[in-house]
LOPA-47836 format. One record per residue (C-alpha): residue in three letters; y, x negated, z. Coordinates in steps of 0.25 Angstrom, whole numbers. Layout:
! residues N
<node type="ALA" v="Y" u="X" w="Z"/>
...
! end
This chain:
! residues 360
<node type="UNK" v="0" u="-81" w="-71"/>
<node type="UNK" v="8" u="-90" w="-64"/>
<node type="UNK" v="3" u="-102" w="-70"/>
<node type="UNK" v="6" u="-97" w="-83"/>
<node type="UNK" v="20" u="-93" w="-77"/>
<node type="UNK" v="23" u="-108" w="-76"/>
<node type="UNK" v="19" u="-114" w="-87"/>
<node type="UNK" v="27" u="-105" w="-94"/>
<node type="UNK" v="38" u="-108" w="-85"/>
<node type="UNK" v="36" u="-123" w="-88"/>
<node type="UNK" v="36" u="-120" w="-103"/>
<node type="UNK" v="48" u="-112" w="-103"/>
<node type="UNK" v="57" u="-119" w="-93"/>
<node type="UNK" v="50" u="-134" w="-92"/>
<node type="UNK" v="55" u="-137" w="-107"/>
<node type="UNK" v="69" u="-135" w="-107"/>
<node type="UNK" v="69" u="-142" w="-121"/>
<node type="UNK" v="60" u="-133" w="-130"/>
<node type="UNK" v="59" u="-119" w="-130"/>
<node type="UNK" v="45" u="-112" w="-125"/>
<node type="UNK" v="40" u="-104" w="-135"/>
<node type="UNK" v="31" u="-90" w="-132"/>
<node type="UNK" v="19" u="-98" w="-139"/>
<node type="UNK" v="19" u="-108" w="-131"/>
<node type="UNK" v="20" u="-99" w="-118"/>
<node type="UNK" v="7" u="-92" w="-125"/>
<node type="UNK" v="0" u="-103" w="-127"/>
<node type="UNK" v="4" u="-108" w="-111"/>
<node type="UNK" v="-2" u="-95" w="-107"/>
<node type="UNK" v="-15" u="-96" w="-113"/>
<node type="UNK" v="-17" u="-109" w="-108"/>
<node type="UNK" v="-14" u="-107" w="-93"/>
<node type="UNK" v="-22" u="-94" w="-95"/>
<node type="UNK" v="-35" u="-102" w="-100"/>
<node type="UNK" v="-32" u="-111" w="-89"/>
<node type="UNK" v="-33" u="-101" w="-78"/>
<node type="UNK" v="-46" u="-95" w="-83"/>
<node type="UNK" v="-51" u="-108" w="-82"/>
<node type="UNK" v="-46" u="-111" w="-69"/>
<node type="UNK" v="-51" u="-97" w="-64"/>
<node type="UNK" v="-65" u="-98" w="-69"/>
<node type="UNK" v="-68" u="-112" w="-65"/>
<node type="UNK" v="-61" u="-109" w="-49"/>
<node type="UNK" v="-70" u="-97" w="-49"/>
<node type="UNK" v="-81" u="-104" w="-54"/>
<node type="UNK" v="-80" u="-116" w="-43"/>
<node type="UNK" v="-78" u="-108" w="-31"/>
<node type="UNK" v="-91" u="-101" w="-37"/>
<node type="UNK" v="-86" u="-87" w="-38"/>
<node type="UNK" v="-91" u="-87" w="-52"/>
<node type="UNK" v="-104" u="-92" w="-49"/>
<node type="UNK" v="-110" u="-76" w="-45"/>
<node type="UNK" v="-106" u="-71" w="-60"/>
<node type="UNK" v="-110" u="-85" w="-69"/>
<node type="UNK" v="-125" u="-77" w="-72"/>
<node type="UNK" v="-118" u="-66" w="-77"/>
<node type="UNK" v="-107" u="-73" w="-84"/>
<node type="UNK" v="-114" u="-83" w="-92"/>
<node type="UNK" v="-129" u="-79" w="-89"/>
<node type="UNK" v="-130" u="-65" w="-98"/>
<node type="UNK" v="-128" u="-60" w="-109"/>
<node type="UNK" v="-123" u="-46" w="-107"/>
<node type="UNK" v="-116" u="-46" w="-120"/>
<node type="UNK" v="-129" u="-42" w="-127"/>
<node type="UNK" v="-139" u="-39" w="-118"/>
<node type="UNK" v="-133" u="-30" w="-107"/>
<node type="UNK" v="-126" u="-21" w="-115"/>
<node type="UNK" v="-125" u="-11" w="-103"/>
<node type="UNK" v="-115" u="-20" w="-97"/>
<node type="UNK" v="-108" u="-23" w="-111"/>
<node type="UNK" v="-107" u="-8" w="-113"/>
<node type="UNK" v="-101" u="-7" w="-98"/>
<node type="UNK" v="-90" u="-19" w="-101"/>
<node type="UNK" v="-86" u="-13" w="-113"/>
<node type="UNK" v="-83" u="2" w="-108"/>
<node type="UNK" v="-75" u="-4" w="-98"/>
<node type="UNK" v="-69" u="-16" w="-106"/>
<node type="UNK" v="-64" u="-8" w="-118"/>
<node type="UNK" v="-56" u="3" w="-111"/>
<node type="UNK" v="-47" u="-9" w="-103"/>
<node type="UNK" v="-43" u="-17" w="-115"/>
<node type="UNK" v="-40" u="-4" w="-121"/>
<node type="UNK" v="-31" u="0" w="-109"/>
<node type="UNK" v="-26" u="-15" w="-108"/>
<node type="UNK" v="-23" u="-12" w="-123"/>
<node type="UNK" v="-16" u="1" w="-121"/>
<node type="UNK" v="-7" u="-3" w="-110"/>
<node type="UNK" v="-2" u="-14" w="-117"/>
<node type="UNK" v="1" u="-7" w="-129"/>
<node type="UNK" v="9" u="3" w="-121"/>
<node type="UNK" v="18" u="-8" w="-115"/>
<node type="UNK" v="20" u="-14" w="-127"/>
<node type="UNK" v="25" u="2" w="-135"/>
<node type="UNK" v="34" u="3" w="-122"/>
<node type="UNK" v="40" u="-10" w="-127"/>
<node type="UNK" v="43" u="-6" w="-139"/>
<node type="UNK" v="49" u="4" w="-134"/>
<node type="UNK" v="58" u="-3" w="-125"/>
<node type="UNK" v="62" u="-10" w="-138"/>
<node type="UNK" v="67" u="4" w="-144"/>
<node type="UNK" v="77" u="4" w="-131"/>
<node type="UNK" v="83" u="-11" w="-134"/>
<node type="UNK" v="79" u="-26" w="-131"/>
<node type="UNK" v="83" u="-27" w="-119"/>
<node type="UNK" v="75" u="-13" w="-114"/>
<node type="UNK" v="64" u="-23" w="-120"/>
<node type="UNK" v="68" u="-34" w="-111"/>
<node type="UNK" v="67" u="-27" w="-100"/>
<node type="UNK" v="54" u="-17" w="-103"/>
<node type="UNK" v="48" u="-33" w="-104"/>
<node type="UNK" v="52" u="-35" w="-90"/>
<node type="UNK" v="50" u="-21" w="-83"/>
<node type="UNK" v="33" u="-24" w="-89"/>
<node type="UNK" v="34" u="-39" w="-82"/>
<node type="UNK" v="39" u="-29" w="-67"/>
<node type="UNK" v="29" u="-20" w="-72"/>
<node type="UNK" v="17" u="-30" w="-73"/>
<node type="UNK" v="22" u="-36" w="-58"/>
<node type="UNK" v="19" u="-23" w="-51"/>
<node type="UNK" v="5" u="-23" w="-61"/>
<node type="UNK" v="2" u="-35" w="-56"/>
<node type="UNK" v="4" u="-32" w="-41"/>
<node type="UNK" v="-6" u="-22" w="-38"/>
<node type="UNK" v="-16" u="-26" w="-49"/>
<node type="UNK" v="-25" u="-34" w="-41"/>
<node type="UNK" v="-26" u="-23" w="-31"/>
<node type="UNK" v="-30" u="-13" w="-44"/>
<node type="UNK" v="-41" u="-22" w="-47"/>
<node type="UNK" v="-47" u="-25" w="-32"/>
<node type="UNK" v="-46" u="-12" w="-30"/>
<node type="UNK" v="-54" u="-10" w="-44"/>
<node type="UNK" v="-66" u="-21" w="-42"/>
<node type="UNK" v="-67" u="-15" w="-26"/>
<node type="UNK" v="-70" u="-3" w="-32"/>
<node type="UNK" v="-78" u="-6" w="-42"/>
<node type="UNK" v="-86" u="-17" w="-32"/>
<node type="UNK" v="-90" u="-3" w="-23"/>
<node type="UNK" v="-92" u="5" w="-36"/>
<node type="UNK" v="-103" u="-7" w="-39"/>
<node type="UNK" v="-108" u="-6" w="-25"/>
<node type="UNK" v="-111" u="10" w="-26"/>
<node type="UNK" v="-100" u="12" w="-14"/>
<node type="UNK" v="-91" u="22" w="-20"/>
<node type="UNK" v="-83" u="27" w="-9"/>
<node type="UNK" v="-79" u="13" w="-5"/>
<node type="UNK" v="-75" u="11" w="-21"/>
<node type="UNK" v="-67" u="24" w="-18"/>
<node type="UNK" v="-61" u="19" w="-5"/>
<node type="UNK" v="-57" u="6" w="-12"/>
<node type="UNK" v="-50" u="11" w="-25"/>
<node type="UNK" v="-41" u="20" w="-17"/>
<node type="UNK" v="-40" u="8" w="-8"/>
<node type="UNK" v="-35" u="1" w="-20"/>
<node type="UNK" v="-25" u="12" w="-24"/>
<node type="UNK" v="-20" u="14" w="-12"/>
<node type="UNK" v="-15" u="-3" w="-11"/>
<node type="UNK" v="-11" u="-3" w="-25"/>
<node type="UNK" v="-3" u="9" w="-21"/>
<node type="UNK" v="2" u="2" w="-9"/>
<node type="UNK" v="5" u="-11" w="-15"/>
<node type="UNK" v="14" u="-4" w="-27"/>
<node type="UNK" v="22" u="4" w="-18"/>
<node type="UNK" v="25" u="-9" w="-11"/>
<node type="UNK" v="28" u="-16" w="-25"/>
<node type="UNK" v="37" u="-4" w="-29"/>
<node type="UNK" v="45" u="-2" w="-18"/>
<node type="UNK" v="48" u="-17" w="-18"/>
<node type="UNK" v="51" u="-15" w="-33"/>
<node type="UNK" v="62" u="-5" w="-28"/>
<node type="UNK" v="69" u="-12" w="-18"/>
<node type="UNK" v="70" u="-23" w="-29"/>
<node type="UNK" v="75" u="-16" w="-41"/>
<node type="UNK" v="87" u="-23" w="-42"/>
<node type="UNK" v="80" u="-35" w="-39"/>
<node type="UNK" v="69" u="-37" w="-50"/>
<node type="UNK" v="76" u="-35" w="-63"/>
<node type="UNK" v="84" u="-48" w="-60"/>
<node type="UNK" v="71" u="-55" w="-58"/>
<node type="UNK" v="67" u="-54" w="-71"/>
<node type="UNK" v="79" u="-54" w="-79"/>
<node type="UNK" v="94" u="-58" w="-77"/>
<node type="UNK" v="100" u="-49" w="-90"/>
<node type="UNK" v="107" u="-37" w="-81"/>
<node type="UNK" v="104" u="-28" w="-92"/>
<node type="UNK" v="87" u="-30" w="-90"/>
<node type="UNK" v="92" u="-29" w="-76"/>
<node type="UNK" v="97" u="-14" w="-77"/>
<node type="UNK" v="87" u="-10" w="-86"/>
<node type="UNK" v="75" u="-15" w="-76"/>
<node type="UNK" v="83" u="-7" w="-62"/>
<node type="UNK" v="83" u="5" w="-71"/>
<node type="UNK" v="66" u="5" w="-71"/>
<node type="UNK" v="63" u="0" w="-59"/>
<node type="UNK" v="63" u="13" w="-51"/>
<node type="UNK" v="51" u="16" w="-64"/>
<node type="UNK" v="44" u="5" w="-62"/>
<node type="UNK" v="44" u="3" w="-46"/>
<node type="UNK" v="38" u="19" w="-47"/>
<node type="UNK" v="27" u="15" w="-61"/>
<node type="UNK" v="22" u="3" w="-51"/>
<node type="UNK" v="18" u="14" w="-41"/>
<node type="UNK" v="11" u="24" w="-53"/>
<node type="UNK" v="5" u="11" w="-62"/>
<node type="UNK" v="0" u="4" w="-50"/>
<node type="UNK" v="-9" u="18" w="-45"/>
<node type="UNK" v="-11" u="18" w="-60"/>
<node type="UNK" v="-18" u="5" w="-61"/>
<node type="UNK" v="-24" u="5" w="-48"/>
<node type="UNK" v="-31" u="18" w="-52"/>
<node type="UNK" v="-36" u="13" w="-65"/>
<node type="UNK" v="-41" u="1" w="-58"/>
<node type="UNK" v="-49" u="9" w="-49"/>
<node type="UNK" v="-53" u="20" w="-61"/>
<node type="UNK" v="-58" u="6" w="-70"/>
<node type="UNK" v="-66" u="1" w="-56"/>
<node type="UNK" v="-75" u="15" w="-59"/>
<node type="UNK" v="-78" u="9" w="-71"/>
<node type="UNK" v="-69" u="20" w="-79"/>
<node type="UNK" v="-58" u="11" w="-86"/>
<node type="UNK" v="-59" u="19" w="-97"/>
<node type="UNK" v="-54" u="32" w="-91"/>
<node type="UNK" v="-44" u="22" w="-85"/>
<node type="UNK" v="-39" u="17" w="-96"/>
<node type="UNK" v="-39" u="30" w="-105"/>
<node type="UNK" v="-31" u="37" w="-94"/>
<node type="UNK" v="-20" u="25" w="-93"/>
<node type="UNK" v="-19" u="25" w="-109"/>
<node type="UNK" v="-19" u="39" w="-111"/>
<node type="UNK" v="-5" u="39" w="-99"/>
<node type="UNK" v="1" u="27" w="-106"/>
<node type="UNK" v="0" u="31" w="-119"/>
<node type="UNK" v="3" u="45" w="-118"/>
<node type="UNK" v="13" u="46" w="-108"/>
<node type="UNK" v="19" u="33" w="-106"/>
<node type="UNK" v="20" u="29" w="-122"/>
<node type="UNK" v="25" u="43" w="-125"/>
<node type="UNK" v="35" u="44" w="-113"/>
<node type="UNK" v="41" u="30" w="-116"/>
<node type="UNK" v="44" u="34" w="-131"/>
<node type="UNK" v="50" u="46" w="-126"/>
<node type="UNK" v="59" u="42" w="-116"/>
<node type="UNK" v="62" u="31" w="-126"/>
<node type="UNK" v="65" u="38" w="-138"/>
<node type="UNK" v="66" u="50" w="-135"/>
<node type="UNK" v="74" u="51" w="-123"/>
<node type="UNK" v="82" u="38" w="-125"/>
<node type="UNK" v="78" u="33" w="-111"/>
<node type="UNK" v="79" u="18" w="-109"/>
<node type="UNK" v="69" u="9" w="-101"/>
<node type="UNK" v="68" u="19" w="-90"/>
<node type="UNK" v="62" u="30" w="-98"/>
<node type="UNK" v="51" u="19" w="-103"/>
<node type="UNK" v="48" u="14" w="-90"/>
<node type="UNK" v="48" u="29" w="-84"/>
<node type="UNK" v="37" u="31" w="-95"/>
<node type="UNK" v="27" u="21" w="-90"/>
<node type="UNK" v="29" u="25" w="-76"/>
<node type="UNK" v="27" u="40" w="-81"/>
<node type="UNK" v="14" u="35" w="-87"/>
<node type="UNK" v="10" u="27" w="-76"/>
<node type="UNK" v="11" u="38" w="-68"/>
<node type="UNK" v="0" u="47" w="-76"/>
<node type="UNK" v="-8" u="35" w="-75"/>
<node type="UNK" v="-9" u="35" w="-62"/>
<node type="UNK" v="-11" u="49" w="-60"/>
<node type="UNK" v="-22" u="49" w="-70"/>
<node type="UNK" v="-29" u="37" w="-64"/>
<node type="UNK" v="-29" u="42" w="-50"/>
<node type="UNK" v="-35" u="56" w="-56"/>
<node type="UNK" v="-47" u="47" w="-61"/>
<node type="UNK" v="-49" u="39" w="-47"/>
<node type="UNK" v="-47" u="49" w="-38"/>
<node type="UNK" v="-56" u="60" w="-46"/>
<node type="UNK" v="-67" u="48" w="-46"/>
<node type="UNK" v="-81" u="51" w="-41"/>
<node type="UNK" v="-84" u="37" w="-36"/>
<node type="UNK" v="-99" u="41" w="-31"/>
<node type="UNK" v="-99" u="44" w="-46"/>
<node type="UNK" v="-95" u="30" w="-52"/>
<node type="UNK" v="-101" u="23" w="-42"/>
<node type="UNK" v="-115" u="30" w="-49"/>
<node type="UNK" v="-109" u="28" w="-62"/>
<node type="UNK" v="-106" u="13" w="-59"/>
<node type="UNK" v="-120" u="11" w="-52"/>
<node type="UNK" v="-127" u="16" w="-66"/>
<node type="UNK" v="-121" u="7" w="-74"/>
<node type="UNK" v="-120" u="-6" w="-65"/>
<node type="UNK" v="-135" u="-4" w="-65"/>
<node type="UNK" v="-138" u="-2" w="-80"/>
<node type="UNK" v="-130" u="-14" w="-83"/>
<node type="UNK" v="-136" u="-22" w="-71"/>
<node type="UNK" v="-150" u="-18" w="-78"/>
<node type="UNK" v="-146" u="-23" w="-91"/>
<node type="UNK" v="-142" u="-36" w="-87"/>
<node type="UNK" v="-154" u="-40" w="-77"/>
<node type="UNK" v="-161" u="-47" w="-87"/>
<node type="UNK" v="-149" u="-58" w="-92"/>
<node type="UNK" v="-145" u="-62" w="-78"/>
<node type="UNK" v="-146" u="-76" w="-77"/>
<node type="UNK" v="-145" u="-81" w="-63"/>
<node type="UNK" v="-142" u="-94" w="-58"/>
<node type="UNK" v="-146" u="-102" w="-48"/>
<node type="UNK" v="-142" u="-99" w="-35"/>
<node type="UNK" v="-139" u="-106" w="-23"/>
<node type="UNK" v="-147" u="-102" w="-14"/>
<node type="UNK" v="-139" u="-94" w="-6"/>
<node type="UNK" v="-137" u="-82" w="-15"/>
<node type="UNK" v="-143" u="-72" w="-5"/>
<node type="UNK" v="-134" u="-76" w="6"/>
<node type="UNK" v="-124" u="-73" w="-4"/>
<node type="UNK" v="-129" u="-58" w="-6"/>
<node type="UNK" v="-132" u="-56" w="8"/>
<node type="UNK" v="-117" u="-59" w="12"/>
<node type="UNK" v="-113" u="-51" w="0"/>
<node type="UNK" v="-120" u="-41" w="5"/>
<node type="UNK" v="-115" u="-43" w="19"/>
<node type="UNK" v="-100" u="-42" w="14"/>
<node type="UNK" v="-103" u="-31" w="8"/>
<node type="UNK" v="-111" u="-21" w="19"/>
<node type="UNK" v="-98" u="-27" w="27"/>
<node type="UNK" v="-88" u="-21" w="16"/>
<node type="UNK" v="-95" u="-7" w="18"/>
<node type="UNK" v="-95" u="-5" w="32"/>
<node type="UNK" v="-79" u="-7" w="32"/>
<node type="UNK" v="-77" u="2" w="20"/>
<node type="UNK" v="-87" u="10" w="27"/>
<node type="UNK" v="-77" u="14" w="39"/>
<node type="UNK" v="-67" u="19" w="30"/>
<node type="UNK" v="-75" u="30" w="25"/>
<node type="UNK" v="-82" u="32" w="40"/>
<node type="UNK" v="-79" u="44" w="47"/>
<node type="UNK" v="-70" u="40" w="56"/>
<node type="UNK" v="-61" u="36" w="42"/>
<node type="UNK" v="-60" u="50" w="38"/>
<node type="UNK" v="-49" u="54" w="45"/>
<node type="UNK" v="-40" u="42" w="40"/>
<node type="UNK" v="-44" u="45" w="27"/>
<node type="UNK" v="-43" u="58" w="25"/>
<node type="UNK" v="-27" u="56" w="31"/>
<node type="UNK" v="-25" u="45" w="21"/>
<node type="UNK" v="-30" u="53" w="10"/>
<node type="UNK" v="-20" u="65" w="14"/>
<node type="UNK" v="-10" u="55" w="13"/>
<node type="UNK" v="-14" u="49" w="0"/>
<node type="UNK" v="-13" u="63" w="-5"/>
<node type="UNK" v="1" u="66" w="2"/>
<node type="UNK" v="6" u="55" w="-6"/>
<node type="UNK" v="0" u="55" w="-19"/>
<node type="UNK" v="-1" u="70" w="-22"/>
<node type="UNK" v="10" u="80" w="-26"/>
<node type="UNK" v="14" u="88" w="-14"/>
<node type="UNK" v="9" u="101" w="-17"/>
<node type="UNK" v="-5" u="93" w="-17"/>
<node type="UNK" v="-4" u="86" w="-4"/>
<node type="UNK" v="1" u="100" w="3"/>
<node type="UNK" v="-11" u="105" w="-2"/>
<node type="UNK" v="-20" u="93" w="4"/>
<node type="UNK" v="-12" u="95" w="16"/>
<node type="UNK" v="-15" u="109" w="18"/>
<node type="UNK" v="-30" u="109" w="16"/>
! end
């Protein structure tokens, strides 16, 4: 990104004399794109971390003979690029009805998306940590440390977009003039950013509860439930606040946060309601069919000599990392938990719900 950030810098500024077209930054991008997958790969494969995963890179053929495994990529491939799809389409309909409103609501929908994509970014490396951890212990047949780690997960995410949106606020007046120096952009960006210091709040749970939902190996509940919220709520809200109502960017921005909102509560009606002895037993099944299949195309390679000093440190790390999970669900741990819990539920839950935890 930042590589890319500069050579198109360069392009656009470092030849005063000719004009830079949008090709030519196209073209720029793919390059420097090739050449950090170049870069990445070879790194990984000289400090050796590659070295693990070569046999079952380039030593099988799983295309055709362990179809088991095909079978497994493909239900969870399909639903993603459909949902990656989806969500792109929707952005792209909210465009065009930002067009409907005048060129310059266009202008600055374009960069409410690039403020937007900022706070995405934030908290998406700790979405997707929080999705490999629990998917490493769903693999391991631990299910109430997966449990403990996805709300783990949700409660930093949570953590980190309260922090992100409070700062957002104190700097309402600052940001627009970051990105554009036309004062009529200006105004329209101060009039949503109240919408979209609250939607980084309601998207983040969102997409931190999807995360956790795809770790369970269900992307395709996931995915149905985000694109049946944006296309049935956010879609049709953002038409009718639009046309209907006359409402200017606003009522388009208050669309998606509406959505986003469903979403979340959708998503966390999934993960909370999950049964994770259940798809830990689920994921064991097929790990195990797959595994099966693909005994006989393994190819190993040679090994150094020092493989089972390898495993028996794994395995040290390992029997380590449970005991200090371990004394969070010991006894003595109860109490805290259970007060963290009536807190959770203090916070989350409409009022007439917590009085009713708080009563029992």
């Amino acid at each position: 990104g930042v590589v890319n950030v500069i050579v198109t810098c360069c392009m656009i500024f470092g030849r005063p004399n000719k004009n830079t077209t949008l090709f030519e930054v196209g073209v720029a991008y793919v390059i420097t794109s090739a050449l950090f997958v170049g870069f990445t790969y070879g790194y990984a494969d000289y400090k050796g971390w590659i070295k693990p995963f070569k046999s079952g890179l380039f030593g099988t053929n799983a295309l055709f003979k362990n179809r088991e495994a095909l079978k497994q990529v493909l239900k969870q491939g399909v639903p993603l690029g459909l949902g990656s799809l989806l969500s792109n389409a929707e952005w792209t309909v909210l465009t065009f009805f930002a067009s409907a409103l005048g060129p310059a609501e266009v202008a600055a929908w374009a960069i409410l998306g690039s403020i937007w994509d900022i706070f995405y970014k934030v908290t998406t490396g700790i979405s997707d940590a929080g999705e490999m951890r629990v998917a490493h212990y769903f693999g391991r047949d631990e299910p109430e440390l997966a449990r403990l780690a996805g709300y783990k997960a949700l409660l930093l995410s949570m953590s980190v977009a309260s922090l992100v949106s409070i700062l957002f606020f104190f700097l309402q007046n600052s940001i627009p003039k970051w990105f554009t120096v036309d004062e009529t952009l200006q105004g329209m960006l101060r009039e949503v950013v109240p919408y979209v210091g609250v939607g980084n709040l309601t998207m983040q749970f969102g997409m931190t509860s999807w995360s956790l939902i795809g770790a369970q190996g269900k992307y395709k509940v996931a995915t149905w439930i985000s694109a049946i919220c944006d296309w049935g709520i956010s879609v049709p809200l953002a038409a009718f606040f639009c046309f209907g109502m006359g409402y200017d960017l606003q009522g388009l921005t208050a669309a998606v946060v509406i959505g986003y909102v469903v979403t979340g509560a959708a998503l966390s009606y999934v993960l909370l309601g999950t049964n994770w002895d259940k798809v830990t037993e689920k994921i064991r099944d097929t790990n195990a069919a797959t595994t099966n299949d693909d005994n006989d195309d393994v190819v190993l390679t040679g090994g150094d000599g020092n493989e089972e000093a390898k495993a028996a440190a794994a395995l040290k790390d390992d029997k380590a990392e449970n005991a200090t999970y371990a004394a969070l669900c010991g006894r003595r741990s109860e109490a805290a938990r259970a007060v963290a819990t009536g807190n959770v539920r203090l916070v989350t839950l409409p009022a007439w719900v917590s009085a009713g935890f708080l009563l029992q």
